[in-house]
N, CA, C and O atoms as a GROMACS GRO file, in nm:
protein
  280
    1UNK      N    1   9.265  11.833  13.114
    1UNK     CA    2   9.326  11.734  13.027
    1UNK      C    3   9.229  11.617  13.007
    1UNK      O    4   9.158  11.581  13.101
    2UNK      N    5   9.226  11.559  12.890
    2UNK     CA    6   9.120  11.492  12.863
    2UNK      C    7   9.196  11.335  12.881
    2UNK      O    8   9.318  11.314  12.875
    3UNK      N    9   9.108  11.249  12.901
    3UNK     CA   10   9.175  11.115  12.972
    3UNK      C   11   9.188  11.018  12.881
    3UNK      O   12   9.092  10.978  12.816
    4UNK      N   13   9.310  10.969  12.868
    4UNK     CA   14   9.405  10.884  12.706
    4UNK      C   15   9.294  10.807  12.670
    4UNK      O   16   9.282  10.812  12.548
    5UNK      N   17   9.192  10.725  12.731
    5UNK     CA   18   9.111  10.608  12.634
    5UNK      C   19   9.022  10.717  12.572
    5UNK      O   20   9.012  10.682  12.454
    6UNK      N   21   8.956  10.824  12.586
    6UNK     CA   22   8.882  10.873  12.543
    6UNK      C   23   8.925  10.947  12.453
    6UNK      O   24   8.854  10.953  12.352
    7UNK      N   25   9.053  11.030  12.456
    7UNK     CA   26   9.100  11.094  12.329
    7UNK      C   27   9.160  11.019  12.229
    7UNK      O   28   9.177  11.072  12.119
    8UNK      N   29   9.205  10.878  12.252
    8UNK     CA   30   9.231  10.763  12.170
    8UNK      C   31   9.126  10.728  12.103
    8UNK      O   32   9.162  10.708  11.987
    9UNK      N   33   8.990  10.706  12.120
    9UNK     CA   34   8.868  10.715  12.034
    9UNK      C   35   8.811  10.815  11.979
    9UNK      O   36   8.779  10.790  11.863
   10UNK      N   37   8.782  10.927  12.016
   10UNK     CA   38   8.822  11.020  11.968
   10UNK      C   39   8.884  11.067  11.850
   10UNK      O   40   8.846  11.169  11.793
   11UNK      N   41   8.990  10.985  11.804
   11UNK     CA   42   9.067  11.027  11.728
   11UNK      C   43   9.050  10.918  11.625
   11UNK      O   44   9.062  10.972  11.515
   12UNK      N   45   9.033  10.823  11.615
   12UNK     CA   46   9.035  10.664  11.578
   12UNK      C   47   8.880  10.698  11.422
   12UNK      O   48   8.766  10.742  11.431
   13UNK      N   49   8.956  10.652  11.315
   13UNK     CA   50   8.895  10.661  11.234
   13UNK      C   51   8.777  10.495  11.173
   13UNK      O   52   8.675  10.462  11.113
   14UNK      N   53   8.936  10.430  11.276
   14UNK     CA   54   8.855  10.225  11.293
   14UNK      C   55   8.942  10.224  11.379
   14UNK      O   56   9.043  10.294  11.392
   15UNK      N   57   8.883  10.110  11.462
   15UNK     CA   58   8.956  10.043  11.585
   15UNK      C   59   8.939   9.888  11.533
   15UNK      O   60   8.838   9.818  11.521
   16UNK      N   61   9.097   9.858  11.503
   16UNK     CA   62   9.125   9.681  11.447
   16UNK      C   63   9.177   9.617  11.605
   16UNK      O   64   9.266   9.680  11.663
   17UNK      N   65   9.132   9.515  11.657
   17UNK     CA   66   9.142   9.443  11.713
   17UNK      C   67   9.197   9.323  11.653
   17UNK      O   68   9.122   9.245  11.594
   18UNK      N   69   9.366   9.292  11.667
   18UNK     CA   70   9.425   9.172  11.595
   18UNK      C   71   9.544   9.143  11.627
   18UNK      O   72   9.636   9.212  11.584
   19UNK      N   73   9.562   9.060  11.690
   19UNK     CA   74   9.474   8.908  11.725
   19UNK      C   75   9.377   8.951  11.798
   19UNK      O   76   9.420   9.025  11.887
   20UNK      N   77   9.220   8.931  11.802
   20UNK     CA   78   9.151   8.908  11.917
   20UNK      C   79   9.120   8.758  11.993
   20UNK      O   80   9.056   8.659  11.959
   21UNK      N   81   9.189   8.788  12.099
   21UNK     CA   82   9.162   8.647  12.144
   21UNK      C   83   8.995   8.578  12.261
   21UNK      O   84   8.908   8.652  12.308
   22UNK      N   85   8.998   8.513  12.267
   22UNK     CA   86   8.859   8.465  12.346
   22UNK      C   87   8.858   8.519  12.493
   22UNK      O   88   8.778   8.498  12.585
   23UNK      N   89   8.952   8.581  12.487
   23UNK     CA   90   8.947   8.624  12.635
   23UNK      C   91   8.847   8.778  12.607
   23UNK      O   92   8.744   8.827  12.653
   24UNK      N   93   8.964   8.817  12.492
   24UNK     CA   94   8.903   8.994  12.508
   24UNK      C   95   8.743   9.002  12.408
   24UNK      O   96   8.653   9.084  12.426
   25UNK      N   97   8.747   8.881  12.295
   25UNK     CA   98   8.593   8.913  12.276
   25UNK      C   99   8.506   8.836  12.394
   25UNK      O  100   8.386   8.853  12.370
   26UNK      N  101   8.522   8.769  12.494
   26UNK     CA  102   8.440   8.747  12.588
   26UNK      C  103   8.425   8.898  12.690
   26UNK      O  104   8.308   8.933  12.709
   27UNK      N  105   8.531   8.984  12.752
   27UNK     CA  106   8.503   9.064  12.827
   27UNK      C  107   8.452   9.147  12.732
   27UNK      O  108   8.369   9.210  12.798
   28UNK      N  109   8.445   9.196  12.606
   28UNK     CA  110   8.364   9.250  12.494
   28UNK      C  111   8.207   9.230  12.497
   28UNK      O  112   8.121   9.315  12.474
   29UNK      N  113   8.189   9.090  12.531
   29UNK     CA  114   8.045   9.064  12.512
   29UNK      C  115   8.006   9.084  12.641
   29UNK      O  116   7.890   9.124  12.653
   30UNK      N  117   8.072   9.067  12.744
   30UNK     CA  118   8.040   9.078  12.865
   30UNK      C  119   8.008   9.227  12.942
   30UNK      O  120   7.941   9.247  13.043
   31UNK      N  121   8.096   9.337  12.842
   31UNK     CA  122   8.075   9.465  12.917
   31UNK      C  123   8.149   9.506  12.980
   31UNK      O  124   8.123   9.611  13.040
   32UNK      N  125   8.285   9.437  12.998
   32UNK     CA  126   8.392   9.429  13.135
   32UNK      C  127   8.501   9.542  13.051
   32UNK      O  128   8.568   9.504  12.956
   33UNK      N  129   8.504   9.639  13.087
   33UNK     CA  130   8.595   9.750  13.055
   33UNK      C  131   8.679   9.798  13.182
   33UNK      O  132   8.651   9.872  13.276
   34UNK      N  133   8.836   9.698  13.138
   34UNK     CA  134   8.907   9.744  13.284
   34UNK      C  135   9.055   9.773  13.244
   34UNK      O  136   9.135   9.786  13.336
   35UNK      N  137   9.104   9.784  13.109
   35UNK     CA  138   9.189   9.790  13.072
   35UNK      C  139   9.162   9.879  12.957
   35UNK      O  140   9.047   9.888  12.915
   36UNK      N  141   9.280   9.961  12.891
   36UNK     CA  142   9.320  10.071  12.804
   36UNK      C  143   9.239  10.024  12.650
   36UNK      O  144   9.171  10.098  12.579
   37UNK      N  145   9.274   9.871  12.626
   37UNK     CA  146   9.160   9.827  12.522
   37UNK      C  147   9.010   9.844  12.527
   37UNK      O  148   8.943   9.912  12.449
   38UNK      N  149   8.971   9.783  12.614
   38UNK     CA  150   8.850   9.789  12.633
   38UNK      C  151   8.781   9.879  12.667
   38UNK      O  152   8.659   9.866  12.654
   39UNK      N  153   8.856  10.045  12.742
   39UNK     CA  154   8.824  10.165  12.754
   39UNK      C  155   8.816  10.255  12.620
   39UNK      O  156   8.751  10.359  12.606
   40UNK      N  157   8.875  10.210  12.554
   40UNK     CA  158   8.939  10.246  12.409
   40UNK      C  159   8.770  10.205  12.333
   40UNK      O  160   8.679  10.287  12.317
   41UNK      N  161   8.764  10.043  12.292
   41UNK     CA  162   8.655  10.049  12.204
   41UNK      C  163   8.490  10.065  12.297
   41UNK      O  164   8.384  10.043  12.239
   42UNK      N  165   8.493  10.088  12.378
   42UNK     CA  166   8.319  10.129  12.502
   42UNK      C  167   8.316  10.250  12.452
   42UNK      O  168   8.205  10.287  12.412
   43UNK      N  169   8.468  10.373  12.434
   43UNK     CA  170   8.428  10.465  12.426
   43UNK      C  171   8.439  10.561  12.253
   43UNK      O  172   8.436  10.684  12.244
   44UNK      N  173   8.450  10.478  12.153
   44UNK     CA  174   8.481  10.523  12.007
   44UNK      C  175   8.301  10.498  11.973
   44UNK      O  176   8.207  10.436  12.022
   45UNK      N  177   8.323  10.576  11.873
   45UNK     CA  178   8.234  10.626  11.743
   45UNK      C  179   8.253  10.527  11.621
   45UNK      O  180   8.174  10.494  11.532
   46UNK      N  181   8.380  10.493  11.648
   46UNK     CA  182   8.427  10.444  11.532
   46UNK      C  183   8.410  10.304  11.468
   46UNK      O  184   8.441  10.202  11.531
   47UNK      N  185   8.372  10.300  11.370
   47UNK     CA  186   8.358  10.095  11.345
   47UNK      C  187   8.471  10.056  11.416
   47UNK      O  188   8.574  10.122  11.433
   48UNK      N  189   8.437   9.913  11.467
   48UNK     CA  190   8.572   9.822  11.538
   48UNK      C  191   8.568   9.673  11.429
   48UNK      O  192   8.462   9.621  11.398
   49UNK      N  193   8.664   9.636  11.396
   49UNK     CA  194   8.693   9.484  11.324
   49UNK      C  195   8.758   9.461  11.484
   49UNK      O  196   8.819   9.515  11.576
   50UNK      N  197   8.693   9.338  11.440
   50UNK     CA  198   8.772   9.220  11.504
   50UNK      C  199   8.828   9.109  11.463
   50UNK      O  200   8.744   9.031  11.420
   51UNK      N  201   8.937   9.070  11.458
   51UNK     CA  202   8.982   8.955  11.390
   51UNK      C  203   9.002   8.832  11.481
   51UNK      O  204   9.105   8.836  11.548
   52UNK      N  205   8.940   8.744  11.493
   52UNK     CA  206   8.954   8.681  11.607
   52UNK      C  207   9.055   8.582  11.577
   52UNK      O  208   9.048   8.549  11.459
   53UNK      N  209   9.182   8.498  11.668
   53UNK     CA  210   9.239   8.455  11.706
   53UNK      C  211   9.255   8.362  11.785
   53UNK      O  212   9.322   8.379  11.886
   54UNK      N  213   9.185   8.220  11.750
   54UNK     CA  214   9.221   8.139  11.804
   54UNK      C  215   9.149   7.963  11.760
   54UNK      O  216   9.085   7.930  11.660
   55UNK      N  217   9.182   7.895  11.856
   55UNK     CA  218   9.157   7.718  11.809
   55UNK      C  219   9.006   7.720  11.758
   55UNK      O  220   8.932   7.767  11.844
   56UNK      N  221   8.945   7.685  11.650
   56UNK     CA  222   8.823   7.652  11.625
   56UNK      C  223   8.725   7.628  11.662
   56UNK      O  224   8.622   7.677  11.616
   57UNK      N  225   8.731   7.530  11.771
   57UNK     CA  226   8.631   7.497  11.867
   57UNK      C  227   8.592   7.607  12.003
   57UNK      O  228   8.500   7.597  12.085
   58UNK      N  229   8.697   7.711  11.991
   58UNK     CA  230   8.692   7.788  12.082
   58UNK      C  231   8.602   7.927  11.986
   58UNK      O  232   8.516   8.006  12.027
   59UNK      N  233   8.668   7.913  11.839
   59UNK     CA  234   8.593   8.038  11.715
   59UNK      C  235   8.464   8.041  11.729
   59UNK      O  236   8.389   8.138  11.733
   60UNK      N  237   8.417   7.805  11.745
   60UNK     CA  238   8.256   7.838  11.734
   60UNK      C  239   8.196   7.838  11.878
   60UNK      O  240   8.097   7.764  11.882
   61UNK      N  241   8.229   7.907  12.015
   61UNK     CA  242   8.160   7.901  12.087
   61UNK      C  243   8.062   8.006  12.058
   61UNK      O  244   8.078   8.111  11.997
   62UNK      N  245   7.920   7.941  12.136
   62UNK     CA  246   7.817   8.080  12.111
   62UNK      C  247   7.847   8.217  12.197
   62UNK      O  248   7.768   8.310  12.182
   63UNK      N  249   7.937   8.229  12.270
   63UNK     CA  250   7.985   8.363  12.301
   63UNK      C  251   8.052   8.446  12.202
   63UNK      O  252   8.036   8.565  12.175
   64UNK      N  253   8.116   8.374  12.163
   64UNK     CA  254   8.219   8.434  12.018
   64UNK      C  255   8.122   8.469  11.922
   64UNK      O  256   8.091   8.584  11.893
   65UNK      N  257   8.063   8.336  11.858
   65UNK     CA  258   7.965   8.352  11.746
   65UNK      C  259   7.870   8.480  11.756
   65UNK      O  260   7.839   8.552  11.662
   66UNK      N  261   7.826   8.498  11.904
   66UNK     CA  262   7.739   8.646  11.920
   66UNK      C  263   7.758   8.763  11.895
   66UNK      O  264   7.678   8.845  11.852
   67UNK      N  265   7.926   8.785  11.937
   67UNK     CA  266   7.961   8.930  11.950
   67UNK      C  267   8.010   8.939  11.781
   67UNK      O  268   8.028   9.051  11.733
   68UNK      N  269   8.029   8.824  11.702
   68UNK     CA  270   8.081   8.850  11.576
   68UNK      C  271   7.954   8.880  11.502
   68UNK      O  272   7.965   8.912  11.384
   69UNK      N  273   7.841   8.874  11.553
   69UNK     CA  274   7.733   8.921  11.464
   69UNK      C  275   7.752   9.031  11.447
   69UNK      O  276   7.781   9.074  11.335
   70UNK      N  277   7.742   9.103  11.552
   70UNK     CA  278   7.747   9.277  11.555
   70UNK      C  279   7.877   9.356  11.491
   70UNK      O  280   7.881   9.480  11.493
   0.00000   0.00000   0.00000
């Protein structure tokens, strides 16, 4: 049996992230895959949007600003 985050990407034609909040694009930029989300987009093929979610001053930190390049 194949294990749910991986057949969830797998299958995923886009992976939308929305709300993304500063928590999950920080463990995003960080690499930290410890939950069903973050096992989900480490292991897709698939383009990911992110829509990020939250106070402004938190939109322009340069952690945020980085991972929204990519």
């Amino acid at each position: 049996m194949e294990p749910v985050h991986t057949s969830i990407a797998d299958k995923a034609d886009l992976v939308l992230i929305a709300p993304a909040t500063a928590n999950i694009i920080g463990r995003l930029a960080s690499g930290i895959c410890d939950d069903i989300l973050t096992c989900v987009l480490f292991a897709t093929k698939a383009p990911v949007l992110i829509a990020p979610a939250m106070n402004e001053k938190m939109y322009k930190h340069k952690i945020v600003q980085e991972i929204s390049k990519n």
